[in-house]
PyMOL commands that place a pseudoatom at each C-alpha (Angstrom):
pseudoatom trace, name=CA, resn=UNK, resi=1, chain=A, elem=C, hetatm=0, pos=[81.424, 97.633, 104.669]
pseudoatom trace, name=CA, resn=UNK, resi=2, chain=A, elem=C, hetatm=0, pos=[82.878, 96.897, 101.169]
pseudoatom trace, name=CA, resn=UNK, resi=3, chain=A, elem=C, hetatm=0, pos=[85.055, 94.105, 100.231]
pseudoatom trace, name=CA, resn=UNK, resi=4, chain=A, elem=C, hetatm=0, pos=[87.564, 94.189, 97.387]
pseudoatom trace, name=CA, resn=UNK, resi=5, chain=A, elem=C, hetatm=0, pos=[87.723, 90.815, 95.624]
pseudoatom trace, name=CA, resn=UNK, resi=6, chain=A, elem=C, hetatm=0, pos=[90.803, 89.731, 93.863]
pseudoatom trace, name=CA, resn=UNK, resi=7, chain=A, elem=C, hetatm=0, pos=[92.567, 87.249, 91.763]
pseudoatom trace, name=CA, resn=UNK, resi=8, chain=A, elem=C, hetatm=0, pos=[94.655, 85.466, 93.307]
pseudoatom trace, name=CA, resn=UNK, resi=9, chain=A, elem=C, hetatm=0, pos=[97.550, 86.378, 91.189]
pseudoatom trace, name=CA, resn=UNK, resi=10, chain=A, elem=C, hetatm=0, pos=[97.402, 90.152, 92.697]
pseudoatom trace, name=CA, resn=UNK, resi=11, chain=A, elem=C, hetatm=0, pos=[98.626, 87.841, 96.345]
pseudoatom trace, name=CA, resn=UNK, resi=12, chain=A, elem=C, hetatm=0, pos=[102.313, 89.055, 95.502]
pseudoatom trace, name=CA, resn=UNK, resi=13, chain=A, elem=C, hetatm=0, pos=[101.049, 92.572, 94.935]
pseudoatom trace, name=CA, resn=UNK, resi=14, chain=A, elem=C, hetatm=0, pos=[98.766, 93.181, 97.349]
pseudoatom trace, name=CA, resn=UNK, resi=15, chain=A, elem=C, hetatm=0, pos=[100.057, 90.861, 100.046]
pseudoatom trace, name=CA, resn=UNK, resi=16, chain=A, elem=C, hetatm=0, pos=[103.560, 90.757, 99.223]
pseudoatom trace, name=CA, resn=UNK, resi=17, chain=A, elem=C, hetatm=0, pos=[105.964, 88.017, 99.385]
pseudoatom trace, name=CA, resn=UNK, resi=18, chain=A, elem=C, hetatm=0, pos=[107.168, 88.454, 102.831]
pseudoatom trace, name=CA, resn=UNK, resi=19, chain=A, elem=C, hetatm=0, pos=[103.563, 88.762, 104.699]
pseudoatom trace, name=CA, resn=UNK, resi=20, chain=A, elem=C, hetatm=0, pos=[103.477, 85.185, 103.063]
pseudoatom trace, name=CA, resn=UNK, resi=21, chain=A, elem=C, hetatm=0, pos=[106.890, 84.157, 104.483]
pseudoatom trace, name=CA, resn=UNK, resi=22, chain=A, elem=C, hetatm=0, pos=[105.897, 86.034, 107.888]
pseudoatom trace, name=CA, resn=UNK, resi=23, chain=A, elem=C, hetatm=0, pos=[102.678, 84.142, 108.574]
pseudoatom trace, name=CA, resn=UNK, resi=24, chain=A, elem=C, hetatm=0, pos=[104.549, 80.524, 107.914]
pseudoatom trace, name=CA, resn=UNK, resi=25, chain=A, elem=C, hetatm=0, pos=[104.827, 78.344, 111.108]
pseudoatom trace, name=CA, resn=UNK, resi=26, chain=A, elem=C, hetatm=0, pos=[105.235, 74.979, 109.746]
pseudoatom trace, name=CA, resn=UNK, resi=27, chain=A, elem=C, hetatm=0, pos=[108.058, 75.800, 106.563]
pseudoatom trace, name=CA, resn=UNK, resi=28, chain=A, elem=C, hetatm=0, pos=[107.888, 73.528, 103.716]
pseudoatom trace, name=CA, resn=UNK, resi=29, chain=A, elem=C, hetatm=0, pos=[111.317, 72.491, 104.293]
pseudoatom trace, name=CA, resn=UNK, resi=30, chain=A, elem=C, hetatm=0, pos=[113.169, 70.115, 101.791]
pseudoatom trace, name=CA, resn=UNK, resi=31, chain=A, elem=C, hetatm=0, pos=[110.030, 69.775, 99.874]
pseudoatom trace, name=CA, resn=UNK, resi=32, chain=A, elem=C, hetatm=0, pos=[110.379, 70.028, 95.465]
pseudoatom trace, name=CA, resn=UNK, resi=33, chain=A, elem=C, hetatm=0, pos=[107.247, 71.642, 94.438]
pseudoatom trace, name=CA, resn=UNK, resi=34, chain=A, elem=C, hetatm=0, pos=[106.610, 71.943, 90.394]
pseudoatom trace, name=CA, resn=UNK, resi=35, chain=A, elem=C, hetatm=0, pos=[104.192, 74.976, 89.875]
pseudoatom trace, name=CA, resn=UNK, resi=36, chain=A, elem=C, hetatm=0, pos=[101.448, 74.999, 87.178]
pseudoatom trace, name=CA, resn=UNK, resi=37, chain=A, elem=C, hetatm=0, pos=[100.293, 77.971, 86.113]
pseudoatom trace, name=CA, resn=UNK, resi=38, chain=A, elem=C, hetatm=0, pos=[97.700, 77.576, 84.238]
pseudoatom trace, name=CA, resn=UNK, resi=39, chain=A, elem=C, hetatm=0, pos=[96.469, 79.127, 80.394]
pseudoatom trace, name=CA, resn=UNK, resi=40, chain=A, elem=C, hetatm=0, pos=[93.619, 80.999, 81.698]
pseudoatom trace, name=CA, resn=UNK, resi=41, chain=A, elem=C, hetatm=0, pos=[95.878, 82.855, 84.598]
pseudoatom trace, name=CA, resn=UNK, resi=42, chain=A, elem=C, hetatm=0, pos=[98.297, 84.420, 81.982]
pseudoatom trace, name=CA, resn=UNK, resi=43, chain=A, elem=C, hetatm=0, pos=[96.483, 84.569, 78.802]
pseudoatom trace, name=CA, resn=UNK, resi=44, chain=A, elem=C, hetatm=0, pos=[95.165, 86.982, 77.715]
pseudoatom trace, name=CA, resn=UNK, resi=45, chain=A, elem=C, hetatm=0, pos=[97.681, 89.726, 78.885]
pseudoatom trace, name=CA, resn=UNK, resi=46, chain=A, elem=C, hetatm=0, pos=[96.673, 92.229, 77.323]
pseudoatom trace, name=CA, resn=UNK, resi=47, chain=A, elem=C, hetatm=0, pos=[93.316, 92.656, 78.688]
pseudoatom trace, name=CA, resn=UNK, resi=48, chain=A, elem=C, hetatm=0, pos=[94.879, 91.506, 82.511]
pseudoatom trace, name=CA, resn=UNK, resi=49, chain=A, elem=C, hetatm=0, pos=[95.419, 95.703, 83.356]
pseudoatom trace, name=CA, resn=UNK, resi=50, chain=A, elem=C, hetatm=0, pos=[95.658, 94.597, 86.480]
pseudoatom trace, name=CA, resn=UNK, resi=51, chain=A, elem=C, hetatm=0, pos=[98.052, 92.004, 86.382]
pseudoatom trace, name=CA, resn=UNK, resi=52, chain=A, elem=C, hetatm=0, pos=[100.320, 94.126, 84.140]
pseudoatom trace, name=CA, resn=UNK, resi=53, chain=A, elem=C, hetatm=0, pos=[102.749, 94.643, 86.957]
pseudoatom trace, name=CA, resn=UNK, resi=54, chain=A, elem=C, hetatm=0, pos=[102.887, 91.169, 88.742]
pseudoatom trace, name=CA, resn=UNK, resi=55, chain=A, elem=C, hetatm=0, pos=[102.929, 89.313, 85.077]
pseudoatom trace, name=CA, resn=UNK, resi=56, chain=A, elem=C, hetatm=0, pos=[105.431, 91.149, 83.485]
pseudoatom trace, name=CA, resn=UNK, resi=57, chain=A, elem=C, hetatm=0, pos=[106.024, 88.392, 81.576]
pseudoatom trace, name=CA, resn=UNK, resi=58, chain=A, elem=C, hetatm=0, pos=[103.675, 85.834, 80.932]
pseudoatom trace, name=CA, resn=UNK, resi=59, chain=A, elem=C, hetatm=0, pos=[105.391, 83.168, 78.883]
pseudoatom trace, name=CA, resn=UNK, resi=60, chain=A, elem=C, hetatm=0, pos=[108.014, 82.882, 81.969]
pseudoatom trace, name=CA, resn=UNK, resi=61, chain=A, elem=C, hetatm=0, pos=[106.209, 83.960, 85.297]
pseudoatom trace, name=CA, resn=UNK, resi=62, chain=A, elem=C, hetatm=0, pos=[107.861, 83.879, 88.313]
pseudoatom trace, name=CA, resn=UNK, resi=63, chain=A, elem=C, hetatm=0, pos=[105.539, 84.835, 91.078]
pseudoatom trace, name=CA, resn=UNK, resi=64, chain=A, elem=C, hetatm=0, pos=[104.184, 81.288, 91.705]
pseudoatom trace, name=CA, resn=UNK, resi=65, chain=A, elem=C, hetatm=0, pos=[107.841, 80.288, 92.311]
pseudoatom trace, name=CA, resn=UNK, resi=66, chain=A, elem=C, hetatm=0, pos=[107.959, 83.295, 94.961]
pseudoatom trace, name=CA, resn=UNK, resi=67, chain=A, elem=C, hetatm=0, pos=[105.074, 82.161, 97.192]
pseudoatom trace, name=CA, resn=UNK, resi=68, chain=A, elem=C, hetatm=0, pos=[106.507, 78.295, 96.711]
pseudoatom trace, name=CA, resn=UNK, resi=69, chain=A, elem=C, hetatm=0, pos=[109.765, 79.678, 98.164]
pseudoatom trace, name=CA, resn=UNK, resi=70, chain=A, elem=C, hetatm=0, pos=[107.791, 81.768, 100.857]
pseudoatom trace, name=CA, resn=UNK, resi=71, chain=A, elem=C, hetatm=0, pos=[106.322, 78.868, 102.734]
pseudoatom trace, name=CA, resn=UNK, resi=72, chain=A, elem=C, hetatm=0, pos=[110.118, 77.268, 102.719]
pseudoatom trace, name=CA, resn=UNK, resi=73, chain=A, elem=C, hetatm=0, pos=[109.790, 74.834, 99.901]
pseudoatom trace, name=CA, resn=UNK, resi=74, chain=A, elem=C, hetatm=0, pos=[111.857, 74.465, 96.600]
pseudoatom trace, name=CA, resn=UNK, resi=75, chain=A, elem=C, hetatm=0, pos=[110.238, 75.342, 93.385]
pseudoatom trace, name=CA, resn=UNK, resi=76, chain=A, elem=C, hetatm=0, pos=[111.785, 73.138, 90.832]
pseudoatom trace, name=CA, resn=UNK, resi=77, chain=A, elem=C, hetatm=0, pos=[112.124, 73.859, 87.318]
pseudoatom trace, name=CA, resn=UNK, resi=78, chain=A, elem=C, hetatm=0, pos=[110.167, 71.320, 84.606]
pseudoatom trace, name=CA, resn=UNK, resi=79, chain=A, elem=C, hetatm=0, pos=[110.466, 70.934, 80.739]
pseudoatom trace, name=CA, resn=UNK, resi=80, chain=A, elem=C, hetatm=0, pos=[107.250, 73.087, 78.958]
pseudoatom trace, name=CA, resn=UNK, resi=81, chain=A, elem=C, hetatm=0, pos=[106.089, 74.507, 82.216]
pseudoatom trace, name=CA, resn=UNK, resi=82, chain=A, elem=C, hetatm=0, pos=[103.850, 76.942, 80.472]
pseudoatom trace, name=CA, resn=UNK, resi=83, chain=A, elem=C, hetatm=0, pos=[102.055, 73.912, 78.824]
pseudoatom trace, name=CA, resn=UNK, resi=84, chain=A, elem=C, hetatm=0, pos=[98.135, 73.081, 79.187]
pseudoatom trace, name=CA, resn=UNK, resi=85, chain=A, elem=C, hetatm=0, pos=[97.198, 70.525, 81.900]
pseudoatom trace, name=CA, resn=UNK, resi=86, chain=A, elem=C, hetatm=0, pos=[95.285, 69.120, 79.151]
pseudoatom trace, name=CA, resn=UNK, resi=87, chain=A, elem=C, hetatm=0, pos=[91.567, 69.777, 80.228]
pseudoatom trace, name=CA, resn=UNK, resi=88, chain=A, elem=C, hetatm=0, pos=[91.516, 73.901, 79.280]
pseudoatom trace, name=CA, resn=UNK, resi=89, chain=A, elem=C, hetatm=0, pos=[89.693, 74.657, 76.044]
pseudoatom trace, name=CA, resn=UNK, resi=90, chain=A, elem=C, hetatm=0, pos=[87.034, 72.248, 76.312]
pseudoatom trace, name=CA, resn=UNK, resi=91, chain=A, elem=C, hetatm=0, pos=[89.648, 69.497, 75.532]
pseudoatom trace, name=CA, resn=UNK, resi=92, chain=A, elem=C, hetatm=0, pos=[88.382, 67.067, 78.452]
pseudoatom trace, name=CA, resn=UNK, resi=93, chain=A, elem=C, hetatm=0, pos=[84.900, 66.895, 77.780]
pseudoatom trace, name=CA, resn=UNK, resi=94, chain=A, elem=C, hetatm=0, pos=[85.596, 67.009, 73.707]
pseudoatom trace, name=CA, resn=UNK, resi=95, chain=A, elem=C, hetatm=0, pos=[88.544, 64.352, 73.828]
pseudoatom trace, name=CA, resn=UNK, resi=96, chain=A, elem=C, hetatm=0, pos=[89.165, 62.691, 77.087]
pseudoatom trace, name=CA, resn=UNK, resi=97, chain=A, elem=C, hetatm=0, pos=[91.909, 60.526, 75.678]
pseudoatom trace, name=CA, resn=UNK, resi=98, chain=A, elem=C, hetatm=0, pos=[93.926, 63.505, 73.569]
pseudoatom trace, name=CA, resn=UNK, resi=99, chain=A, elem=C, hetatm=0, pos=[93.480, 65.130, 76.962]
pseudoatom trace, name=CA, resn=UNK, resi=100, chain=A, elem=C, hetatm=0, pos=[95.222, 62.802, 79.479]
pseudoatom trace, name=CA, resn=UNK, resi=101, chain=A, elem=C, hetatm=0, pos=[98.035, 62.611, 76.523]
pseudoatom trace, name=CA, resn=UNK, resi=102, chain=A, elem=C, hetatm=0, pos=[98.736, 66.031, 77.423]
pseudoatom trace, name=CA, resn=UNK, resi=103, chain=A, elem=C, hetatm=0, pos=[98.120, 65.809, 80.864]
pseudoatom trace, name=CA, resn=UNK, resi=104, chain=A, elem=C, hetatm=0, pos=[100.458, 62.568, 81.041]
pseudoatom trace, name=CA, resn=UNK, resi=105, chain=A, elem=C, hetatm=0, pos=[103.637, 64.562, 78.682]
pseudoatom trace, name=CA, resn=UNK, resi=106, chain=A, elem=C, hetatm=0, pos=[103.433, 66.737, 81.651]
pseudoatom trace, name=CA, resn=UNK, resi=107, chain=A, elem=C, hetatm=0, pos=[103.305, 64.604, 84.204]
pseudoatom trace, name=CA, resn=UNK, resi=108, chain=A, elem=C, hetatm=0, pos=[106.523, 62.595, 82.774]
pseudoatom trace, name=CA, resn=UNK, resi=109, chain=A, elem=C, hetatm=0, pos=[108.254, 66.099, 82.759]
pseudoatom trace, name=CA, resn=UNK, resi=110, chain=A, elem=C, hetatm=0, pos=[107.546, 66.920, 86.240]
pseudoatom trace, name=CA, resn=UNK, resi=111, chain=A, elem=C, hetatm=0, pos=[108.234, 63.671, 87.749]
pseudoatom trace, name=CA, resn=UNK, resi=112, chain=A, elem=C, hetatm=0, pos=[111.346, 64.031, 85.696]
pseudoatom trace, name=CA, resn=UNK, resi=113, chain=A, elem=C, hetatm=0, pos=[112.522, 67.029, 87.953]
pseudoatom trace, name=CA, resn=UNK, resi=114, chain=A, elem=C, hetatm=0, pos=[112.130, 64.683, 90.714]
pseudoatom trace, name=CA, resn=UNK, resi=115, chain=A, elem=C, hetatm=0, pos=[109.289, 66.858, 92.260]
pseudoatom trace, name=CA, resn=UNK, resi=116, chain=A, elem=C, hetatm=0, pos=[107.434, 65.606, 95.743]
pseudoatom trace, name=CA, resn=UNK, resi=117, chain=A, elem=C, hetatm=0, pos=[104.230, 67.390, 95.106]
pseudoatom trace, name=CA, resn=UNK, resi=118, chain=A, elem=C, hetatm=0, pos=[102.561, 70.050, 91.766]
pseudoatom trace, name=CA, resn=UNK, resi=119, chain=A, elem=C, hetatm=0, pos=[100.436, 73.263, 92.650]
pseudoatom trace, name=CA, resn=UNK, resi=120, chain=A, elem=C, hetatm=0, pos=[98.528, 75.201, 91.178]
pseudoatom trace, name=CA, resn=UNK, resi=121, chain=A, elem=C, hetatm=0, pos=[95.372, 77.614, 91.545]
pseudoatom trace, name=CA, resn=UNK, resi=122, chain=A, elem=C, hetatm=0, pos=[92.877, 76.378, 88.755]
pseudoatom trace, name=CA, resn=UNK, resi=123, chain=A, elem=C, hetatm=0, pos=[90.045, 74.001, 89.751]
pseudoatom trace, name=CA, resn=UNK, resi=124, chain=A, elem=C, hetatm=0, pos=[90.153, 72.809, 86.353]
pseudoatom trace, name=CA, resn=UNK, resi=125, chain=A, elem=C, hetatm=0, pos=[94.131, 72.011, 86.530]
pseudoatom trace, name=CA, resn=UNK, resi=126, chain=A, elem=C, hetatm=0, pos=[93.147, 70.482, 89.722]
pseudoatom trace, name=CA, resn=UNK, resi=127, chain=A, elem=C, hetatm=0, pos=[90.814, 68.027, 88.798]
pseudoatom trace, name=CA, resn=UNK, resi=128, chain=A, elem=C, hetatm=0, pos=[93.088, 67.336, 85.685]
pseudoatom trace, name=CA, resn=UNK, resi=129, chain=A, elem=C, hetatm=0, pos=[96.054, 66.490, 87.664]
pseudoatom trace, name=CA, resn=UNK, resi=130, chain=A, elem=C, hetatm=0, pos=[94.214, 64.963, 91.099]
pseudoatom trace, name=CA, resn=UNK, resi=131, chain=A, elem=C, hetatm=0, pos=[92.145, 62.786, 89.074]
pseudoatom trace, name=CA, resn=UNK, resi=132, chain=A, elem=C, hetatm=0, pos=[93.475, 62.682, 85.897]
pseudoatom trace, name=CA, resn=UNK, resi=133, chain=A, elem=C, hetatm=0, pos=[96.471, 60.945, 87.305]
pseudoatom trace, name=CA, resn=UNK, resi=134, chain=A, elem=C, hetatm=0, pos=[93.577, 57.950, 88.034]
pseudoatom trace, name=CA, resn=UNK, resi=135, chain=A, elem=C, hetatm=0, pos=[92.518, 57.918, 84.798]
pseudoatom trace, name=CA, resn=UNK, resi=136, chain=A, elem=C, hetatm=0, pos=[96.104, 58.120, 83.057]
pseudoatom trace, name=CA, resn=UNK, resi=137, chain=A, elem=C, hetatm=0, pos=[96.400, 54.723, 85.100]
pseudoatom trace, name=CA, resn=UNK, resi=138, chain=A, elem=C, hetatm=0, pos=[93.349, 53.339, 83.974]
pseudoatom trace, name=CA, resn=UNK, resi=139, chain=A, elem=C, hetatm=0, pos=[93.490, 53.920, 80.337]
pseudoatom trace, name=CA, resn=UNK, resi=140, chain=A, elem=C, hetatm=0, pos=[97.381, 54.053, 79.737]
pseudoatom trace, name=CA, resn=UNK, resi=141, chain=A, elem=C, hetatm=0, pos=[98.782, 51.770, 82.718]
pseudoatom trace, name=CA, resn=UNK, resi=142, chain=A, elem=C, hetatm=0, pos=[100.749, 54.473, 84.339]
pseudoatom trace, name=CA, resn=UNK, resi=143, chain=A, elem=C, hetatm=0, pos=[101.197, 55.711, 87.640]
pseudoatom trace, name=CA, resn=UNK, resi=144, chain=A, elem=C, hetatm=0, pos=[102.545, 58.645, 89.006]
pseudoatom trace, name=CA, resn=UNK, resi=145, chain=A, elem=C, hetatm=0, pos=[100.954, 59.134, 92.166]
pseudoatom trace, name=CA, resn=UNK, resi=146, chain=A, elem=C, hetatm=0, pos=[102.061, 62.362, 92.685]
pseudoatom trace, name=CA, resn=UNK, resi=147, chain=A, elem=C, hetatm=0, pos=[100.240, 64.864, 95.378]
pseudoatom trace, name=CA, resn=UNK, resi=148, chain=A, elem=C, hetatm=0, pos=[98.458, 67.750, 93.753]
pseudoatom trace, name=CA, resn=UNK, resi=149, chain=A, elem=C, hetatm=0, pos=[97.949, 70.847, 96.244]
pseudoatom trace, name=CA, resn=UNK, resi=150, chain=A, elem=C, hetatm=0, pos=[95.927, 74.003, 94.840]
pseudoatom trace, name=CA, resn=UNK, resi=151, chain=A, elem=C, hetatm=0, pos=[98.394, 76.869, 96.567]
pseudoatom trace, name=CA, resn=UNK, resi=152, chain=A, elem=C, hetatm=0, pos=[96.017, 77.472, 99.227]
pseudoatom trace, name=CA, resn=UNK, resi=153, chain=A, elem=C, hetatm=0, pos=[96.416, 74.149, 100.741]
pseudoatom trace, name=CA, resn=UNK, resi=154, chain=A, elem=C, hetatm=0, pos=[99.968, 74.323, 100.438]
pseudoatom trace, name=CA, resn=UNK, resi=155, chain=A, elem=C, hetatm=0, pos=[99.697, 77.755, 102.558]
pseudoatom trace, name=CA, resn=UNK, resi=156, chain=A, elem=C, hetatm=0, pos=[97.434, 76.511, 104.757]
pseudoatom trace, name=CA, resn=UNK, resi=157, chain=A, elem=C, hetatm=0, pos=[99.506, 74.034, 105.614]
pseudoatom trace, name=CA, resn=UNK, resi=158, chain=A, elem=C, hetatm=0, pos=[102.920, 76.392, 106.144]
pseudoatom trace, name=CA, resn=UNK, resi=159, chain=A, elem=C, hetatm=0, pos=[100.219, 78.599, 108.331]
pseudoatom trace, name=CA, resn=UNK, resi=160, chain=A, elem=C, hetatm=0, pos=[99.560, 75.419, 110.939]
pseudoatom trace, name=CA, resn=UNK, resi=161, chain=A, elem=C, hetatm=0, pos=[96.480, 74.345, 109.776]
pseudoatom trace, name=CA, resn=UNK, resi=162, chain=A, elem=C, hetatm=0, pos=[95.984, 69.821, 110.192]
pseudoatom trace, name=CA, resn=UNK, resi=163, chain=A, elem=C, hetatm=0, pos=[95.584, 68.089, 106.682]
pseudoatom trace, name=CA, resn=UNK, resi=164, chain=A, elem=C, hetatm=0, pos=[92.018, 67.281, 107.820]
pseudoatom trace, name=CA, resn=UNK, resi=165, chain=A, elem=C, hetatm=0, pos=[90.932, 70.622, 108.038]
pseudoatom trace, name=CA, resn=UNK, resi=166, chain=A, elem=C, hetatm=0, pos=[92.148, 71.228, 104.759]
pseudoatom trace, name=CA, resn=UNK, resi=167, chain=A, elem=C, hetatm=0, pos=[90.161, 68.281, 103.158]
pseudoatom trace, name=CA, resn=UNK, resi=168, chain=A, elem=C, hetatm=0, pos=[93.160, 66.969, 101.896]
pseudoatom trace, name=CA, resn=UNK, resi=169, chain=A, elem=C, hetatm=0, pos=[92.240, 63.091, 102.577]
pseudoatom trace, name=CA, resn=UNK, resi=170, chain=A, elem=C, hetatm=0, pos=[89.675, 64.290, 99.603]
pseudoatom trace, name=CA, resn=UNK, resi=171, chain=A, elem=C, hetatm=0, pos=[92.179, 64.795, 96.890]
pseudoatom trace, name=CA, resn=UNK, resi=172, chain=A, elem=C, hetatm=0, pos=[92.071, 61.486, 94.635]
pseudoatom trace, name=CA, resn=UNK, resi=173, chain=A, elem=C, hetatm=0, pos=[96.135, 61.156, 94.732]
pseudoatom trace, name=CA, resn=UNK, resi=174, chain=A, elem=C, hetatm=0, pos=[96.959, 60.537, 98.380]
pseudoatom trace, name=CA, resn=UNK, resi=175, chain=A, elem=C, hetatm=0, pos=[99.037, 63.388, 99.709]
pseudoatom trace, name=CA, resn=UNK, resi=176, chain=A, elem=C, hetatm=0, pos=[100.315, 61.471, 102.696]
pseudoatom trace, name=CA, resn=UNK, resi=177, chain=A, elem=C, hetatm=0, pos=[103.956, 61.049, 101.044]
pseudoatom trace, name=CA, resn=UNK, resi=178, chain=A, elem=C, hetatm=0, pos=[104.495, 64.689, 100.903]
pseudoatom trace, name=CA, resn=UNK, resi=179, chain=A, elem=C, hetatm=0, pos=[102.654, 65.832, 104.541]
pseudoatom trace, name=CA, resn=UNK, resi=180, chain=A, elem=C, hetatm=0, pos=[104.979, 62.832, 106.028]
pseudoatom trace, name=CA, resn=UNK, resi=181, chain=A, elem=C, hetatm=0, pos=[107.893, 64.752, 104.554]
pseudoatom trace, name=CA, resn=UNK, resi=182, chain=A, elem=C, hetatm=0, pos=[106.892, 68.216, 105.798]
pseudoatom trace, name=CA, resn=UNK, resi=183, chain=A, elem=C, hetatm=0, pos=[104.918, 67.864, 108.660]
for i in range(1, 183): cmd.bond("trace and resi %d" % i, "trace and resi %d" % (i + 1))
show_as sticks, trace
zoom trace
């Protein structure tokens, strides 16, 4: 028996859009999701052959926004999107402060588009924006508390699984403002 591993970009491709909307029993309704994508997802295209046809463009990708819609949630629209979460690069270990800056600019812009919850499907860009948004309160006084869901929470939770079995009492940001508004 072989198994084929892929990115999880290819999930539009080799999935397809409406498996994801087929498998949904618990829709995201009325829910604002802001998607990060992330620098190392769409850069470097040119060596990506086989993201070529999903990423047809990566400086304005819209797959993210597909699956978002999929599992009956609104993907909203945020100033510089395509931006770094602020940790990529090295940035957070080098320069923790210069990289909650960044990490806060985006955090302003999504809460600006009035968004209930961010995903994304780095680990990295998780950790940035889960705990990050901890530290942007203890060094800068700010608070946010917005959820952060990798994608394949979110899914798991438009597929039936409970919040526990996702670990998502783990995540540093509480997430219980956005499961009380979909669940």
């Amino acid at each position: 028996m072989s198994t084929t591993l892929r990115n999880f970009s290819t999930t539009e491709k080799y999935v397809g859009v409406n498996k994801v909307r087929d498998s949904v029993v618990t829709p995201m309704t009325g829910a604002r999701i802001a998607v990060h994508y992330g620098c190392h997802l769409t850069k470097p295209h040119k060596d990506r052959e086989f993201e070529k046809s999903i990423m047809l463009n990566t400086e304005h990708p819209s797959w993210m926004e597909e699956l978002v819609a999929a599992i009956g949630a609104t993907p909203v629209e945020y100033r510089n999107k395509m931006q770094c979460c602020g940790a990529g690069g090295g940035v957070r270990g080098y320069d923790i402060v210069h990289s909650l800056d960044i990490t806060n600019e985006k955090m302003i812009n999504i809460m600006e588009a009035k968004a209930d919850a961010l995903t994304n499907i780095c680990p990295f860009c998780q950790l940035q924006f889960d705990r990050g948004q901890i530290e942007i309160k203890e060094k800068f006084g700010i608070s946010y508390d917005l959820p952060v869901l990798h994608f394949c929470e979110l899914l798991g939770l438009a597929q039936g699984m409970s919040p526990q079995e996702l670990g998502l009492d783990l995540h540093a940001i509480s997430c219980e403002p956005f499961l009380q508004k979909v669940l």
